[in-house]
C-alpha positions as CSV (number, residue, x, y, z in Angstrom):
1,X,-24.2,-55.3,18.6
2,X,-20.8,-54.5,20.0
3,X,-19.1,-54.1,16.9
4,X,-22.1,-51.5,15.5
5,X,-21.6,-49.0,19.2
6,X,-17.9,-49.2,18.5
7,X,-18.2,-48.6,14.8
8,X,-20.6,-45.5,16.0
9,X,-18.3,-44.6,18.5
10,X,-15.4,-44.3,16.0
11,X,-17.2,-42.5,13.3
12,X,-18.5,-39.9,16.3
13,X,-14.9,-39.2,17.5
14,X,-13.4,-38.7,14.3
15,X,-16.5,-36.4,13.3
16,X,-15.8,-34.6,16.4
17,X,-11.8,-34.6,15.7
18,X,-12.5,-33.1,12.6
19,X,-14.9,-30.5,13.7
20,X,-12.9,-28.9,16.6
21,X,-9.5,-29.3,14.0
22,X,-11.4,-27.0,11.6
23,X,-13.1,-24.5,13.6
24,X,-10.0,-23.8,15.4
25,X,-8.0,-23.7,12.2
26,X,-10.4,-20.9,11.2
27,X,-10.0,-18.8,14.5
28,X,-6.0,-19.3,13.9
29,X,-6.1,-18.0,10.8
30,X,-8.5,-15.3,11.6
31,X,-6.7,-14.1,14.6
32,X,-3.0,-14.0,12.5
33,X,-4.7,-11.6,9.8
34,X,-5.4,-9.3,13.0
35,X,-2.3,-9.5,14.5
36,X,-1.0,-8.6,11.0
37,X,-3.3,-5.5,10.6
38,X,-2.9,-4.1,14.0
39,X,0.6,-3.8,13.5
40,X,0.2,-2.5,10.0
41,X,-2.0,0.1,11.5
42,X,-0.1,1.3,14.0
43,X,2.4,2.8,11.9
44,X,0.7,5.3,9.8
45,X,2.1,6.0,6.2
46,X,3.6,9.3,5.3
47,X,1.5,12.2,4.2
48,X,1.5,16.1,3.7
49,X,-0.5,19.0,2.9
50,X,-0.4,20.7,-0.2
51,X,-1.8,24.0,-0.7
52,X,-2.4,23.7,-4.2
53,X,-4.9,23.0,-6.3
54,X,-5.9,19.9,-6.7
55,X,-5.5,19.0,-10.4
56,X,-2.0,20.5,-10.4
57,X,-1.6,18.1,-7.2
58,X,-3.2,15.3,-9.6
59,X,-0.6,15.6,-12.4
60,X,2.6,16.1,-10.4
61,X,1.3,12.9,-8.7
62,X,0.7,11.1,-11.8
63,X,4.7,12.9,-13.3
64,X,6.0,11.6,-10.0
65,X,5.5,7.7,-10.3
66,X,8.2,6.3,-12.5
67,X,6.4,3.0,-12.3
68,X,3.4,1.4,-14.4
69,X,-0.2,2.5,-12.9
70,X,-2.8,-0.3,-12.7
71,X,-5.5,2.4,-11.2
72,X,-6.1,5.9,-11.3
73,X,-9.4,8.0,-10.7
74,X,-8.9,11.3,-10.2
75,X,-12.7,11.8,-8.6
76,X,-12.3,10.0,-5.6
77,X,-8.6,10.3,-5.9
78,X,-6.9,7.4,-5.5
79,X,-3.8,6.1,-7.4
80,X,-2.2,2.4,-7.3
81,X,0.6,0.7,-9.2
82,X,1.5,-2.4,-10.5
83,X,3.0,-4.3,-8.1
84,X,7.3,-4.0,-8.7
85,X,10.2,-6.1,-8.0
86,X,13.0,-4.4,-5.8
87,X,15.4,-7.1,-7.9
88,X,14.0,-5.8,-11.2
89,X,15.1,-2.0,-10.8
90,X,12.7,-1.0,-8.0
91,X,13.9,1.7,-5.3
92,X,16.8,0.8,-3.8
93,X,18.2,3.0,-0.5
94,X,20.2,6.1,-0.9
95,X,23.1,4.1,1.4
96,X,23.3,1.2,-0.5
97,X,22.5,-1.4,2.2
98,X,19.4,-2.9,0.8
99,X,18.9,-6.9,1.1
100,X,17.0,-7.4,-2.1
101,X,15.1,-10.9,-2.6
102,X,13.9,-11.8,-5.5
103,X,10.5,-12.6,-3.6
104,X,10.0,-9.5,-2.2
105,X,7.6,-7.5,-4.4
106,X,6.0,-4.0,-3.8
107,X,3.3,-1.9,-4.9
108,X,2.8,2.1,-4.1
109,X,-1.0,3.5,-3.3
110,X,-1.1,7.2,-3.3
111,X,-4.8,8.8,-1.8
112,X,-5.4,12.5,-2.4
113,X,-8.3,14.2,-0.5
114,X,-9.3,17.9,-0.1
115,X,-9.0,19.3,3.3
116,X,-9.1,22.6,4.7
117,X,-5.7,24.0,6.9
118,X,-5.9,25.6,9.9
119,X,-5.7,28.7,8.4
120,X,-9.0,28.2,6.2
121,X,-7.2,27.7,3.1
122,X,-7.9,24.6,0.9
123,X,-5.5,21.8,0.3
124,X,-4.7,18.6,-1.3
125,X,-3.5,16.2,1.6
126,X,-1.4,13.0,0.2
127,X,-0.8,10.3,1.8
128,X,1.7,7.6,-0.2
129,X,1.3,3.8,1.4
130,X,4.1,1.3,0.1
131,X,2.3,-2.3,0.5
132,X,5.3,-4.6,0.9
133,X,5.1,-8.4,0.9
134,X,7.7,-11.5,1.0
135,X,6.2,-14.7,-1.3
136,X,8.0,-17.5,0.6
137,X,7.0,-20.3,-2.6
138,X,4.3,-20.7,-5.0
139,X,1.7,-21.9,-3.0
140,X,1.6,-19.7,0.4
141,X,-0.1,-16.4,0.9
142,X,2.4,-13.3,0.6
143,X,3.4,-12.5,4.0
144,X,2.9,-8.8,4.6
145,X,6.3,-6.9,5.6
146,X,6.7,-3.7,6.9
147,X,8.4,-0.5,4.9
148,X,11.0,1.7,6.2
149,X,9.3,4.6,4.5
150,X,12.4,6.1,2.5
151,X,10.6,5.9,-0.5
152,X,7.6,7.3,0.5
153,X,8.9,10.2,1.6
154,X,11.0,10.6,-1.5
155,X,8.1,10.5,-3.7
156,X,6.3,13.5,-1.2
157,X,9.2,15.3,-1.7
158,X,9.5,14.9,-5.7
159,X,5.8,15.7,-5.4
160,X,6.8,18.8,-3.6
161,X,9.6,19.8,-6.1
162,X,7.4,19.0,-8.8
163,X,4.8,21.3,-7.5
164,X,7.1,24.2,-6.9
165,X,8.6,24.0,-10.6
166,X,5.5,24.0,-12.1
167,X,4.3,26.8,-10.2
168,X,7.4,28.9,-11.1
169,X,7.0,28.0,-14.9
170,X,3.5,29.3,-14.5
171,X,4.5,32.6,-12.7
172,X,7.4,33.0,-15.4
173,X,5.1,32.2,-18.1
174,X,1.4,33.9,-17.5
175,X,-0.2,33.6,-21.3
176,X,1.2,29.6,-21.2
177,X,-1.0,27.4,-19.6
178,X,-0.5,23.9,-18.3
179,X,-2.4,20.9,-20.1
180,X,-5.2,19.3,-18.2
């Protein structure tokens, strides 16, 4: 009789162990992902205004990435590339001071969305999000990192550039027009 209440005993401890092990394993994990996205949040990527039109906005932005594109749809205008290896020719910084790791990977999201300025006209506003992330080994989760937003605002201002060229080749050439 003794040795069937400890037996009981035993397996109730251990199921209750177990239980409290898990569900506080969950709430860990849950609360690290927040931490992780509040302080992602907090910095917001770059963006501008364009007051162009938005398929000219559209091509630059496709002309501007020099890296493979995994999505693109122009209606709700969203772009995304493949994810890139700083170690395999990615962006590296204008000073030269870059500590590249060959698990440090990258991919670029660019968003468009028509907005009206303050002075009624219509624009394209784009807003270019680096998603950074350090994989430790083969078998962890990639650790989000944050960006320094160098290239981000390099690839607004190519986008910029990009736009102004085109709209001088149209102004020097009225009959031409650009393809769709």
């Amino acid at each position: 009789m003794k040795k069937e209440w400890k037996h009981q005993l035993t397996l109730l401890s251990l199921l209750g162990i177990t239980s409290i092990l898990f569900l506080s394993s969950c709430g860990l994990m849950e609360l690290q992902e927040d931490k992780v996205n509040k302080r992602r949040s907090a910095i917001l990527p770059p963006s501008r205004v364009f007051t162009y039109s938005y398929d000219s906005v559209w091509r630059s932005a496709l002309t501007v990435l020099k890296y493979s594109i995994t999505d693109q749809n122009q209606e709700t205008g969203h772009i995304e590339t493949d994810y890139v290896k700083p170690a395999d020719g990615g962006w590296t910084r204008p000073d030269g001071t870059s500590n590249v790791s060959a698990g440090i990977r990258y991919k670029i999201a660019i968003t468009l969305v028509r907005v009206r300025t303050e002075n009624g006209k219509t624009g394209v506003k784009v807003t270019v999000d680096k998603k950074l992330e350090r994989i430790r080994d083969f078998f962890s989760d990639p650790e989000p990192l944050e960006s320094d937003h160098l290239e981000e605002k390099a690839i607004l201002y190519r986008l910029e550039r990009e736009l102004v060229i085109d709209e001088a080749l149209k102004r020097a050439n009225p009959e031409v027009s650009t393809p769709l």
